[in-house]
FIKOLMI-179363 format. One record per residue: residue in three letters; x, y, z of N, C-alpha, C in turn. Coordinates in Angstrom, 3 decimals. Example, Ala and Ser with C-alpha at 12.3 -4.5 7.8 and 13.67 -1.06 7.14 Angstrom:
BEGIN
+-----+----------+----------+----------+----------+----------+----------+----------+----------+----------+
| res |       nX |       nY |       nZ |      caX |      caY |      caZ |       cX |       cY |       cZ |
+-----+----------+----------+----------+----------+----------+----------+----------+----------+----------+
| ALA |   13.190 |   -5.690 |    7.800 |   12.300 |   -4.500 |    7.800 |   13.200 |   -3.300 |    7.800 |
| SER |   12.850 |   -2.250 |    7.080 |   13.670 |   -1.060 |    7.140 |   12.900 |    0.030 |    7.870 |
+-----+----------+----------+----------+----------+----------+----------+----------+----------+----------+
***
This chain:
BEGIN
+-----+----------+----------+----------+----------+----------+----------+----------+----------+----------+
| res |       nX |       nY |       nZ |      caX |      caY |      caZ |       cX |       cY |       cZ |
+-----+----------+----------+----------+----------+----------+----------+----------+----------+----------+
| UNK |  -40.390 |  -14.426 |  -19.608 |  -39.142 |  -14.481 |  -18.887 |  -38.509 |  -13.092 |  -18.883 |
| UNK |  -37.880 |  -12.982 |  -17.656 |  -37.362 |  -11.312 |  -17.389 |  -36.196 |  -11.246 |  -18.200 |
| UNK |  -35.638 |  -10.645 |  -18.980 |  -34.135 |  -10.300 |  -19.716 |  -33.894 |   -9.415 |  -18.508 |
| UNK |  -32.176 |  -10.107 |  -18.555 |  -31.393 |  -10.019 |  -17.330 |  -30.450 |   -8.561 |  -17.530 |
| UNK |  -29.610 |   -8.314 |  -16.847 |  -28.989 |   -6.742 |  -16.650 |  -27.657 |   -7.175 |  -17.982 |
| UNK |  -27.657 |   -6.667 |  -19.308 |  -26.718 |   -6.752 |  -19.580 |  -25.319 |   -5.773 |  -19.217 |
| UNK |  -23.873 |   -6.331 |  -19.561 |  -23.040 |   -5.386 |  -19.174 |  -22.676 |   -4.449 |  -19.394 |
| UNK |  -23.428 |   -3.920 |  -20.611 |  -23.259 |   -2.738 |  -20.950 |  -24.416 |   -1.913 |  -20.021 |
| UNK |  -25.143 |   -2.611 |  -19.103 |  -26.128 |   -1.341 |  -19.135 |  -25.855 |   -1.485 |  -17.181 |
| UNK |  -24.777 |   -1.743 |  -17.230 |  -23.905 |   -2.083 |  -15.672 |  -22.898 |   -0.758 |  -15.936 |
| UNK |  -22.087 |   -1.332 |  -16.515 |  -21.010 |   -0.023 |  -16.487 |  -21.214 |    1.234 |  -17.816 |
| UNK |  -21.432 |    2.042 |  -17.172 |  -21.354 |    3.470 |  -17.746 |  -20.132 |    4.412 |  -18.255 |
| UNK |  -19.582 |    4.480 |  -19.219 |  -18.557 |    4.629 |  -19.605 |  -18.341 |    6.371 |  -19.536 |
| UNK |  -19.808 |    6.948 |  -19.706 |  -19.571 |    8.561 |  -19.595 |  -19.701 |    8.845 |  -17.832 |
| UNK |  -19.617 |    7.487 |  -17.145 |  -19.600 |    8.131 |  -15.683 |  -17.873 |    8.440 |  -14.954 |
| UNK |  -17.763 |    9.702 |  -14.687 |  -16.644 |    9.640 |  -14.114 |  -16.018 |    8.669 |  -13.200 |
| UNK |  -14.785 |    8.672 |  -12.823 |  -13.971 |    7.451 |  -12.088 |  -13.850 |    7.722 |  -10.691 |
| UNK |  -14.800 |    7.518 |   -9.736 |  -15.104 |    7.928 |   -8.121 |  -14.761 |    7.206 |   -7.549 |
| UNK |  -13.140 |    7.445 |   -6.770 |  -12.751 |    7.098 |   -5.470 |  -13.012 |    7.404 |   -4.124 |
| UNK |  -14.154 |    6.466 |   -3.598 |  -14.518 |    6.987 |   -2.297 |  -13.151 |    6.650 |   -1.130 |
| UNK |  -13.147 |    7.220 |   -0.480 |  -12.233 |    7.737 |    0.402 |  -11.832 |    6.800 |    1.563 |
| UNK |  -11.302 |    5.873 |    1.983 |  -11.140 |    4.922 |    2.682 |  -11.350 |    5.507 |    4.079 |
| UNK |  -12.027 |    4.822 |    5.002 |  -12.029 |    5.086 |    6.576 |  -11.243 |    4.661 |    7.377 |
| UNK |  -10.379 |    5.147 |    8.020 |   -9.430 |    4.466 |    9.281 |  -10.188 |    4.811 |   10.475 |
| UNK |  -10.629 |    3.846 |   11.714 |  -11.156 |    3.524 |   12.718 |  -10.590 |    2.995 |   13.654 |
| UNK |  -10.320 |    4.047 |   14.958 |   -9.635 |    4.178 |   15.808 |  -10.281 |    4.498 |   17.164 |
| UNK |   -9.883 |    4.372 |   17.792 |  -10.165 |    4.887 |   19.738 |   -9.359 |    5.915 |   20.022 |
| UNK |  -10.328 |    6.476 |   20.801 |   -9.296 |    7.617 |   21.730 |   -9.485 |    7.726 |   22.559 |
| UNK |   -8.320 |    7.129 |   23.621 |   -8.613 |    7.020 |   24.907 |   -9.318 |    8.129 |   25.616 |
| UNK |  -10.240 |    8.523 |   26.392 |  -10.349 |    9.507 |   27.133 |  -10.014 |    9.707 |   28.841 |
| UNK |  -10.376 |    8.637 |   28.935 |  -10.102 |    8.354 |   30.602 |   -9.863 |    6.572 |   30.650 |
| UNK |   -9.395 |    6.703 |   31.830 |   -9.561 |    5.122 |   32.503 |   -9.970 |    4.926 |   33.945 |
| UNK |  -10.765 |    4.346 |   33.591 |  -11.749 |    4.300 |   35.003 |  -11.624 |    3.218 |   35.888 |
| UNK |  -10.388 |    2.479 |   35.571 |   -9.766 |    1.130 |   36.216 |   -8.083 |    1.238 |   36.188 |
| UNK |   -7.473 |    1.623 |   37.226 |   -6.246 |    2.058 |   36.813 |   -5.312 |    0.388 |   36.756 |
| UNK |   -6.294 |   -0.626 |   36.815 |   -5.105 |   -1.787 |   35.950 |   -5.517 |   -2.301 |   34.814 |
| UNK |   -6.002 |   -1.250 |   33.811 |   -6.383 |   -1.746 |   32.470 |   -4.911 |   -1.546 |   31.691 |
| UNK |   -4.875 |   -2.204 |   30.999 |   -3.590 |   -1.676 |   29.854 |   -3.660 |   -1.060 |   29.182 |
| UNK |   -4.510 |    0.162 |   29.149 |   -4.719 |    1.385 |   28.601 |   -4.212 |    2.803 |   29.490 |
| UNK |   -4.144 |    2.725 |   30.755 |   -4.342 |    3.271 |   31.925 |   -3.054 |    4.640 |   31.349 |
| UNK |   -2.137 |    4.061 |   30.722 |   -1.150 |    5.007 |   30.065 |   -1.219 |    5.896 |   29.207 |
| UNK |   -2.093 |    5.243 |   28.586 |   -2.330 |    5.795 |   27.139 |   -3.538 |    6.665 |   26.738 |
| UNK |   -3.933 |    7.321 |   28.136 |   -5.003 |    8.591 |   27.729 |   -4.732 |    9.560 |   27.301 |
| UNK |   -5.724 |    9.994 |   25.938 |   -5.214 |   10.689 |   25.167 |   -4.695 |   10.673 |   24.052 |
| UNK |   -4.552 |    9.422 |   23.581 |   -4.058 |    8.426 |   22.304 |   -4.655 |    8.167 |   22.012 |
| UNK |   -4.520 |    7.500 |   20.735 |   -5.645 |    6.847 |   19.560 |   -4.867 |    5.431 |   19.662 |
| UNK |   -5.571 |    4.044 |   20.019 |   -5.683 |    2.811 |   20.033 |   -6.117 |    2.135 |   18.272 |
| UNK |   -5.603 |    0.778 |   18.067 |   -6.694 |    0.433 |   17.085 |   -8.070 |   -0.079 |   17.660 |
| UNK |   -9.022 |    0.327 |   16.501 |  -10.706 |   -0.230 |   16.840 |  -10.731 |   -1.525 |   15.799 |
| UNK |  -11.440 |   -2.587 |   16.640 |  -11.166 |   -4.205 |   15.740 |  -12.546 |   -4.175 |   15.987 |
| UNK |  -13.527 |   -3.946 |   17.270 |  -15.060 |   -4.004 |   17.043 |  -15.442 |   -3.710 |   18.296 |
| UNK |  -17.026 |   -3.797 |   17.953 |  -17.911 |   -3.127 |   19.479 |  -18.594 |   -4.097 |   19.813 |
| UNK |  -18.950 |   -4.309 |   21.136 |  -19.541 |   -5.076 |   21.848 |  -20.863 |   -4.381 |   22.398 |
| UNK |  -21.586 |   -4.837 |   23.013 |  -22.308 |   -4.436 |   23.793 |  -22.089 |   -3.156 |   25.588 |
| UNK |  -20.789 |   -4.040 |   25.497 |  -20.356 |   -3.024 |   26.840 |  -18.534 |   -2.786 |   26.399 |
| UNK |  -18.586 |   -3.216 |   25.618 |  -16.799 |   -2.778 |   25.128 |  -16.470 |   -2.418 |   23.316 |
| UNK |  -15.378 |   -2.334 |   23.715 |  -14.539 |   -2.532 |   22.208 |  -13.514 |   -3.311 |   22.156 |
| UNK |  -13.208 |   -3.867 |   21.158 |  -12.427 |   -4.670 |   21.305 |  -11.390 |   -3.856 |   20.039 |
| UNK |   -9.583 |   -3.781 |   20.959 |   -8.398 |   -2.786 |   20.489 |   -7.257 |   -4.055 |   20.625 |
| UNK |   -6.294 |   -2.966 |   20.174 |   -5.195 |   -4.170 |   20.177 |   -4.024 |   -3.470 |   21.150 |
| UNK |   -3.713 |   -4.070 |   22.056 |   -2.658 |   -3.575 |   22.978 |   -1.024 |   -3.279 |   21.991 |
| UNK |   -0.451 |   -2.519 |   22.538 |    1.101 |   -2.145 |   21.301 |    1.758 |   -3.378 |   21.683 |
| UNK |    1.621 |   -4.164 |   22.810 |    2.703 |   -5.708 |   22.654 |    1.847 |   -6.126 |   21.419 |
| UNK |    0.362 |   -6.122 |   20.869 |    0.050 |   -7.032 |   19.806 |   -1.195 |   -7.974 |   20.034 |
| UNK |   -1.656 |   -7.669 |   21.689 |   -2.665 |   -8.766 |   22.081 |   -4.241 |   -7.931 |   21.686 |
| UNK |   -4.983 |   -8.727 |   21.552 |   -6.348 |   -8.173 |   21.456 |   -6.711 |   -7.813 |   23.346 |
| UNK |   -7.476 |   -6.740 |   23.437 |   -7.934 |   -6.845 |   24.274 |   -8.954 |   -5.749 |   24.471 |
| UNK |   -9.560 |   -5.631 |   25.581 |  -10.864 |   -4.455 |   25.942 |  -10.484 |   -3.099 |   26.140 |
| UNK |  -11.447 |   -2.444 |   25.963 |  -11.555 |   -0.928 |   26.213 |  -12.839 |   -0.730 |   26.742 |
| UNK |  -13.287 |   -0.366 |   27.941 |  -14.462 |    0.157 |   28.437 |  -15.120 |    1.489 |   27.557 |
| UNK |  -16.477 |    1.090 |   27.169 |  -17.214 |    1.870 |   26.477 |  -17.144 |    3.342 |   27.112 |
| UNK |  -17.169 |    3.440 |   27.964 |  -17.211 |    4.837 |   29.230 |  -15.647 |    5.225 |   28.680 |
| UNK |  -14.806 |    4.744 |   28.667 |  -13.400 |    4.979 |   28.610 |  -13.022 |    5.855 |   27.139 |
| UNK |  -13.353 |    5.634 |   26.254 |  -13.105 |    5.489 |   25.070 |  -14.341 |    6.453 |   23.570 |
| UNK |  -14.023 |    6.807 |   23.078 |  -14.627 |    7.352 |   21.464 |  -14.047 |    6.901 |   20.548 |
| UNK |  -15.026 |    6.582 |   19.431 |  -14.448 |    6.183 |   18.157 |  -14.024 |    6.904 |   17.305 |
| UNK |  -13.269 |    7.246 |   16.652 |  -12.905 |    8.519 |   15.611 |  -12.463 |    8.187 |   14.476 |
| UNK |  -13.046 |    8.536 |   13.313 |  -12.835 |    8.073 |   12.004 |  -12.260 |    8.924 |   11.627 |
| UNK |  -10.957 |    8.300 |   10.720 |  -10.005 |    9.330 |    9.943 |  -10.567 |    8.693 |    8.522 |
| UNK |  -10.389 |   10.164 |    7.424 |  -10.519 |    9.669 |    5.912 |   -9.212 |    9.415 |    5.572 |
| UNK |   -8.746 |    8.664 |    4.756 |   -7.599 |    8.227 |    3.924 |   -7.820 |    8.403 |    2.629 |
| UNK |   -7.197 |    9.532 |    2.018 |   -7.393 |   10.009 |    0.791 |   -6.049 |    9.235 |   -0.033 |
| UNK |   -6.452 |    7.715 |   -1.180 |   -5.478 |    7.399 |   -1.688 |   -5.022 |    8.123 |   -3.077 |
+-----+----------+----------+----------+----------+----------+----------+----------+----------+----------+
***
């Protein structure tokens, strides 16, 4: 029978205390290529990023609604958050 991971040999006490750096994930508008998207204003801004689709992203409009961003429209840009 295999002897299992005890906890001492899990945590390392001479290993320093490493805070990796949190990611904030965002859009930035670049263009709008449909001038009745509800983005159409906001080129040039950073949107929130909630996820990717196949042909979109899915952001959150500033009233609060989920909605699309055309892949063509848009870059993702990761900020670090140093806590």
């Amino acid at each position: 029978m295999a002897q299992g991971w005890r906890k001492s040999q899990i945590e390392d006490k001479e290993a320093p205390n490493l805070k990796l750096p949190e990611i904030k994930r965002s859009l930035k508008i670049l263009k709008c290529s449909d001038s009745l998207m509800w983005y159409n204003n906001l080129v040039g801004q950073t949107v929130p990023y909630i996820r990717e689709y196949s042909d979109c992203y899915m952001s959150r409009e500033p009233a609060g609604f989920l909605n699309i961003v055309k892949l063509q429209d848009a870059e993702i840009i990761d900020e670090e958050i140093n806590l």
